[in-house]
SERO-4910 file (N, C-alpha, C, O; in steps of 0.05 Angstrom, whole numbers):
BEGIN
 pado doro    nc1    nc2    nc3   cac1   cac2   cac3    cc1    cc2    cc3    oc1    oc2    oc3
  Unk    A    219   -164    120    233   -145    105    235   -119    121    213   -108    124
  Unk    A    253   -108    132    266    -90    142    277    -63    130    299    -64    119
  Unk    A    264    -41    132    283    -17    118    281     18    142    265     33    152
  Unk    A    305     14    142    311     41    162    290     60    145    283     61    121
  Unk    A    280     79    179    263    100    162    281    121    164    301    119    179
  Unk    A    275    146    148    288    176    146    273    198    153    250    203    146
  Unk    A    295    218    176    272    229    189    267    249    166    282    255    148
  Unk    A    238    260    171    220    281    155    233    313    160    232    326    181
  Unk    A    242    319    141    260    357    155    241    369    155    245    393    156
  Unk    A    208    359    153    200    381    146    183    382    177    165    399    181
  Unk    A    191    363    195    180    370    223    150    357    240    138    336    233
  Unk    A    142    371    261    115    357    255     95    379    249     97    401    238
  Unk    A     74    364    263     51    390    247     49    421    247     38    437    233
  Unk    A     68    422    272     77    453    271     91    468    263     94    491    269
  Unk    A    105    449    243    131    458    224    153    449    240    171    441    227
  Unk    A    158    448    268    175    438    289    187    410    283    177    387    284
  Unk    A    215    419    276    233    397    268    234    380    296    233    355    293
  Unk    A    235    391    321    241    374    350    225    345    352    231    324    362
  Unk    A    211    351    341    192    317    335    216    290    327    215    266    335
  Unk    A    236    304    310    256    284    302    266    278    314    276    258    303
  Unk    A    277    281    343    276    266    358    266    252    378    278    242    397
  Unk    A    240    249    373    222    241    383    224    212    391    223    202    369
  Unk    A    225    196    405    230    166    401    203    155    386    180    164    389
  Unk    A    213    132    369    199    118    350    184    104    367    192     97    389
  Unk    A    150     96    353    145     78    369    130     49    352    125     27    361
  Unk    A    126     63    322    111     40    312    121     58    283    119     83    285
  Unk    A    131     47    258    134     48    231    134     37    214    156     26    210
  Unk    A    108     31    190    106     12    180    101     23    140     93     45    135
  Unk    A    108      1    114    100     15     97     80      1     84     88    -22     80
  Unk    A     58      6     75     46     -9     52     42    -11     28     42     10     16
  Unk    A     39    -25     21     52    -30    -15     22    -50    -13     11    -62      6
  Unk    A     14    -48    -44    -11    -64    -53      8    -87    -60     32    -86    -65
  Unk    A    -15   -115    -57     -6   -141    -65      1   -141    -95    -17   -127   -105
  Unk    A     14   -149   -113     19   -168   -128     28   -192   -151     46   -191   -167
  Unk    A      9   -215   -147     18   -243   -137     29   -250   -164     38   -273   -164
  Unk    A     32   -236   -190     45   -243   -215     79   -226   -217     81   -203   -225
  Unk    A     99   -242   -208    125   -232   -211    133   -216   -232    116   -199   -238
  Unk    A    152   -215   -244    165   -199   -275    171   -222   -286    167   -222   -310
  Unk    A    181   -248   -272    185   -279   -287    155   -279   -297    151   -274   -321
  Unk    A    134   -283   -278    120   -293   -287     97   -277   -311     84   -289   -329
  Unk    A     96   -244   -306     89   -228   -323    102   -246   -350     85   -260   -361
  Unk    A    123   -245   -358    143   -256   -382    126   -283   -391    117   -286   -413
  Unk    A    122   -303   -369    120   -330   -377     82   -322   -392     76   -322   -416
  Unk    A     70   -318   -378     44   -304   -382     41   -295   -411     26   -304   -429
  Unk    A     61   -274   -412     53   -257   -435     64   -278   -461     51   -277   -482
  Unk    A     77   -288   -461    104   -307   -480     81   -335   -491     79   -345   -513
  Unk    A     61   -344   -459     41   -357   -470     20   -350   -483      9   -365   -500
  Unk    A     11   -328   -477     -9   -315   -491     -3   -311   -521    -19   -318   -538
  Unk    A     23   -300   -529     29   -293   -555     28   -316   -565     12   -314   -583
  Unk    A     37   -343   -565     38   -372   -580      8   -378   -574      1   -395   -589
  Unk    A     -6   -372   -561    -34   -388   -567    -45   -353   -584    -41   -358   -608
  Unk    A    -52   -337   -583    -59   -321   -603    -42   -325   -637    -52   -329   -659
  Unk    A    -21   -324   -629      1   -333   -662    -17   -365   -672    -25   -373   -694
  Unk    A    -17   -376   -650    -23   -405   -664    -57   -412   -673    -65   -432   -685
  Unk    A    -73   -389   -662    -99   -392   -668   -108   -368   -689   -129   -371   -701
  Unk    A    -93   -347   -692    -90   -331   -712    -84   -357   -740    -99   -369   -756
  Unk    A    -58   -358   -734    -48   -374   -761    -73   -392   -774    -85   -387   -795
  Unk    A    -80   -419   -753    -99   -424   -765   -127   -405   -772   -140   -420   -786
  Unk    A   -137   -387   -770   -150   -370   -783   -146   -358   -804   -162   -356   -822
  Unk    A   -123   -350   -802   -102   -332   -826   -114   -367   -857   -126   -364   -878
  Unk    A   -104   -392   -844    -97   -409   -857   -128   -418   -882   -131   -426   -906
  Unk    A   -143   -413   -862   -164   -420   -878   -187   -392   -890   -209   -395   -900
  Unk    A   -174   -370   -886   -179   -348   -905   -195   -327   -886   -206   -306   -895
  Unk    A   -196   -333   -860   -212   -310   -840   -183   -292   -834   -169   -302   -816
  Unk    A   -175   -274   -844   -152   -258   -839   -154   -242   -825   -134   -232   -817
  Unk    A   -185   -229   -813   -191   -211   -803   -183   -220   -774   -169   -205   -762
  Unk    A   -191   -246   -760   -190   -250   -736   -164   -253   -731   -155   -251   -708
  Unk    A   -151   -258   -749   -118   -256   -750   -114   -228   -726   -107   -230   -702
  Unk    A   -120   -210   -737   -117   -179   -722   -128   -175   -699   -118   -158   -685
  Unk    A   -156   -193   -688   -168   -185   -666   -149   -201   -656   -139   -187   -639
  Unk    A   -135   -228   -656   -120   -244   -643    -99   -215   -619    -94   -210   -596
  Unk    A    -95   -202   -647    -65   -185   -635    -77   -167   -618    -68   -165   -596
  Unk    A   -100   -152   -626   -114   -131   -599   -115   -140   -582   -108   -128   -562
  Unk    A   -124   -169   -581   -129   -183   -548   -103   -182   -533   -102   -169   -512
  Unk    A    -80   -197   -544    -56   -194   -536    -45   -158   -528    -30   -156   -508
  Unk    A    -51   -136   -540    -50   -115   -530    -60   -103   -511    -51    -85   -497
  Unk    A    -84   -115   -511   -101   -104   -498    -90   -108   -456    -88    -91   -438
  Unk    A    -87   -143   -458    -78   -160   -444    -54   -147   -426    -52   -147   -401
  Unk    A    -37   -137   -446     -7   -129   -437    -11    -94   -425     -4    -83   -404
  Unk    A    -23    -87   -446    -36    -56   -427    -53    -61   -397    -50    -44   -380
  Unk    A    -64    -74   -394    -81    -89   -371    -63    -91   -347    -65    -75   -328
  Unk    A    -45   -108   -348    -26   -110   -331     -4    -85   -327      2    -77   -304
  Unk    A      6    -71   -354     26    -56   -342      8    -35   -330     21    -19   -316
  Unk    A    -24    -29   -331    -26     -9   -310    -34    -22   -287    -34     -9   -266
  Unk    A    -42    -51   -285    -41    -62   -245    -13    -51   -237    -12    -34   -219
  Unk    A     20    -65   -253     40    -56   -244     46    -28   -224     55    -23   -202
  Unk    A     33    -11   -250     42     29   -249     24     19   -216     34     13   -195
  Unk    A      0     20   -222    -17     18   -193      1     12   -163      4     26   -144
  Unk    A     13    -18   -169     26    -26   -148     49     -7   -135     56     -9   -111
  Unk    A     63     15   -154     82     33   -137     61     50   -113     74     62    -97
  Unk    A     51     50   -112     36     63    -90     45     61    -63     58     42    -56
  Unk    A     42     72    -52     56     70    -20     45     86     -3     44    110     -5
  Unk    A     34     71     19     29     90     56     51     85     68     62     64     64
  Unk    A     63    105     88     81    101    107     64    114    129     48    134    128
  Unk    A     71     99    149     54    101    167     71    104    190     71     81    200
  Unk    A     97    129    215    103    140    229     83    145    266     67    162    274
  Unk    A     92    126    274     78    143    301    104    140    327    118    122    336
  Unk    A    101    170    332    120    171    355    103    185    385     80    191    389
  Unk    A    125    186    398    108    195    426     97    219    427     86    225    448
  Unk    A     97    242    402     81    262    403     72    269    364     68    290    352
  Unk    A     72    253    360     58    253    320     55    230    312     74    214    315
  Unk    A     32    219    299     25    197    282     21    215    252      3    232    246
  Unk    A     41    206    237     49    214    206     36    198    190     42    174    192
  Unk    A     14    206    169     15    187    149     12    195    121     -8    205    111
  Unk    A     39    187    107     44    191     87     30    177     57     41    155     55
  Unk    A     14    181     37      9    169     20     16    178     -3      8    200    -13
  Unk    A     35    155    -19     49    167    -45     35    150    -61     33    127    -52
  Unk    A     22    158    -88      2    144   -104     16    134   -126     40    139   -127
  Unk    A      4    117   -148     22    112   -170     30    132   -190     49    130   -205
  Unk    A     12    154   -188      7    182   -197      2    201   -179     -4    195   -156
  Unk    A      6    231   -187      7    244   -172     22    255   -151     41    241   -143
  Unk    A     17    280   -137     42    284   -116     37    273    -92     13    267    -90
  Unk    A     51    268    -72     52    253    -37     33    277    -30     29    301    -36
  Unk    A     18    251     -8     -4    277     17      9    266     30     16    242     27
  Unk    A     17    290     59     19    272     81      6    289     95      0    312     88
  Unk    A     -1    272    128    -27    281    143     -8    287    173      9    272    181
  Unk    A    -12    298    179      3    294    212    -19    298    230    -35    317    229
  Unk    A    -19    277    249    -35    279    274    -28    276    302     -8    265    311
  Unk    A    -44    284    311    -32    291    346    -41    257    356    -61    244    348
  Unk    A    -26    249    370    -33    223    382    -52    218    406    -66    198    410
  Unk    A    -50    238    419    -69    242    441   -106    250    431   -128    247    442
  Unk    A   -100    257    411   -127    265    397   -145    253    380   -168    259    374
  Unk    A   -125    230    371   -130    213    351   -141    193    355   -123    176    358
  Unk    A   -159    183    357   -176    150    350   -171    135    333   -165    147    312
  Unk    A   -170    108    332   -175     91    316   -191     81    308   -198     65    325
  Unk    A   -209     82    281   -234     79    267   -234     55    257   -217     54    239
  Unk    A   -253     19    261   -248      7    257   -267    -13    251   -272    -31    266
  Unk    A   -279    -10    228   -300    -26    213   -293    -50    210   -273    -54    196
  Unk    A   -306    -74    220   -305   -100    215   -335   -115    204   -357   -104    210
  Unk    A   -335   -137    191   -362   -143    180   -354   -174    190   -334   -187    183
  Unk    A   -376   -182    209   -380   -200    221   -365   -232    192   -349   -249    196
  Unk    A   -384   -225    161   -371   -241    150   -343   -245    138   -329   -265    140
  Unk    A   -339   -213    123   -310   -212    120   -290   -196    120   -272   -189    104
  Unk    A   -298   -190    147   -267   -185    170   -273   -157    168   -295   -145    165
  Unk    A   -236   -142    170   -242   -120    178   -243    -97    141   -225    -97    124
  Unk    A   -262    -85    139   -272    -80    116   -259    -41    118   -267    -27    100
  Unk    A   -245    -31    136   -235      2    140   -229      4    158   -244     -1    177
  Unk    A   -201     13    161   -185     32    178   -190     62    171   -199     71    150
  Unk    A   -182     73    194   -185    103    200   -178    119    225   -190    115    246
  Unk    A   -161    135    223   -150    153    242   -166    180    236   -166    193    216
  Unk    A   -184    185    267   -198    204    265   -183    224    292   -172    218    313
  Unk    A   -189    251    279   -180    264    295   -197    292    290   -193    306    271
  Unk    A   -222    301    314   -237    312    307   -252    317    278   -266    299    268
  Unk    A   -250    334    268   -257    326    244   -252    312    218   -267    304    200
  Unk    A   -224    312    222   -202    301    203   -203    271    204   -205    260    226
  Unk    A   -202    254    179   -206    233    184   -183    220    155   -179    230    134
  Unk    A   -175    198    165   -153    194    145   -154    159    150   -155    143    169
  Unk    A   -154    159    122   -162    129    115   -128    118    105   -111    127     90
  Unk    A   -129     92    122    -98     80    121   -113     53    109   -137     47    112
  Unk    A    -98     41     97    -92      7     82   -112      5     64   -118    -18     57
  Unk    A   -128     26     54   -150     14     32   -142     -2     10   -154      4    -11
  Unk    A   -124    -20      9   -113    -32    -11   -107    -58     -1   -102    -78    -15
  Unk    A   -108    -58     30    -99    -87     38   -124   -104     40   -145    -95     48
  Unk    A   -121   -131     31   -144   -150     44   -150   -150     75   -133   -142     90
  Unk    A   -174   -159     84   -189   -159    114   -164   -167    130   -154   -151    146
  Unk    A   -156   -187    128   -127   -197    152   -113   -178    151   -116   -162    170
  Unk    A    -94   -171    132    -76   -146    132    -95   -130    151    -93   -136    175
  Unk    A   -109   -115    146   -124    -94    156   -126    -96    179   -116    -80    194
  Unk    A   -144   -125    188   -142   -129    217   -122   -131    230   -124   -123    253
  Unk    A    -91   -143    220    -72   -139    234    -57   -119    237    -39   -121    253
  Unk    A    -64    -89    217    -45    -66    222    -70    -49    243    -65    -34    261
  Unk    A    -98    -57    233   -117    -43    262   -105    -46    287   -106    -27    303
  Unk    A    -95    -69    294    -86    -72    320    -54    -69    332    -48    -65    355
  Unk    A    -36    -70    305     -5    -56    304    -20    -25    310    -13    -14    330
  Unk    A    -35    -13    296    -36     17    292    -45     22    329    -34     39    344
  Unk    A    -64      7    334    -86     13    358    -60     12    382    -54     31    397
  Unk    A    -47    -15    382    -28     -4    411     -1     13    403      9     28    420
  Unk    A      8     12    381     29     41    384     13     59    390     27     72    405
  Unk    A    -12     72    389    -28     96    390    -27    102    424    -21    122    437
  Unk    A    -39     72    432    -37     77    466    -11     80    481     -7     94    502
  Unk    A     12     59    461     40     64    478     51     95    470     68    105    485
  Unk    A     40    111    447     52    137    448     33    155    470     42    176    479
  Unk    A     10    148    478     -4    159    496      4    155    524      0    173    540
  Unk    A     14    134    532     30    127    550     61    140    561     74    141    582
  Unk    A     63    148    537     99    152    526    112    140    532    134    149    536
  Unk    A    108    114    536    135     95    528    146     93    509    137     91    487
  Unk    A    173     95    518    190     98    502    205     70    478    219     75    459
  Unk    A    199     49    485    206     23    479    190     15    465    170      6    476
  Unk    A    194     14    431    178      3    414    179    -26    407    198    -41    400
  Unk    A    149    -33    413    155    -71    412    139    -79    390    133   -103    387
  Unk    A    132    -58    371    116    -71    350    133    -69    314    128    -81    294
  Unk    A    153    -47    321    171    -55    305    196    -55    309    206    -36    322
  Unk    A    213    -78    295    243    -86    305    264    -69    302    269    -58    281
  Unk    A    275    -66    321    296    -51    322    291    -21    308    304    -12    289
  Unk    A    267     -7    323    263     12    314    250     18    283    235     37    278
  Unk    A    257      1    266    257     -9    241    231     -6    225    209    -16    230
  Unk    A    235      8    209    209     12    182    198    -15    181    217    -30    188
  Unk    A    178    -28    177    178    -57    164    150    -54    150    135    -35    154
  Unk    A    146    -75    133    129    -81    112    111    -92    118    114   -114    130
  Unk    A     80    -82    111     61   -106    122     44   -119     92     29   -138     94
***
């Protein structure tokens, strides 16, 4: 999945719009996983209500009316549960590195956007792995500033944007100009 990025007017860390032309060298966005559709949200919830309706009723039937009602809390309860994983999932990192700024933007499901700008030459890549499962934090450190990217993705994701993030970092240190980690210049999704 492919989506053109838009440059930032508001420049780089120096307020200096000239960054916008900066050549691209790595742009990526992250979005939290998940694995229940809006079909399947529907099918989910549609089953839940016929097995609560149908185990209510019989309750209702033989004179417990009360559990009739907890039937329906559960079902509320259920459907509130999910629509705040949903709200959760708008969340978003964008993650910008060119031959003189690594940008990273985080828009939450709430709240207003932080974004961080960092110098590329200054910047490290911080990269916790646990022998059992995998890579457990990313982090772009830059003297004291330290900025935590993908805390939402599982160990593979993680491990594979540690190492998308790690060589755009060297090819902007390099300044090469020819980005080979995303297509055609191209925003993409991990």
């Amino acid at each position: 999945m492919s989506n053109a990025t838009a440059p930032d007017p508001a420049g780089d860390a120096r307020g200096n719009p000239d960054c916008l032309d900066d050549p691209l060298v790595y742009a990526v966005t992250l979005a939290p996983h998940r694995s229940l559709s809006a079909r399947g949200f529907r099918w989910t919830m549609g089953a839940m209500a016929l097995a609560c309706l149908g185990s209510g009723a019989t309750f209702l039937a033989v004179g417990a009316w009360p559990v009739f009602g907890f039937f329906g809390l559960d079902l509320l309860l259920l459907y509130l549960a999910f629509r705040a994983s949903y709200r959760s999932a708008r969340a978003r990192e964008h993650i910008r590195v060119t031959t003189t700024l690594i940008e990273v933007r985080h828009t939450p499901a709430r709240g207003p956007t932080r974004t961080e700008r960092l110098n590329p030459f200054w910047t490290r890549l911080l990269r916790r792995d646990d022998e059992d499962f995998g890579t457990q934090e990313i982090a772009l450190v830059s003297g004291p500033r330290r900025v935590s990217v993908g805390a939402f993705l599982g160990p593979e994701e993680k491990g594979r944007l540690a190492e998308e993030l790690g060589t755009a970092i060297e090819t902007a240190r390099r300044g090469d100009h020819i980005a080979k980690h995303s297509k055609n210049n191209d925003e993409h999704y991990l």
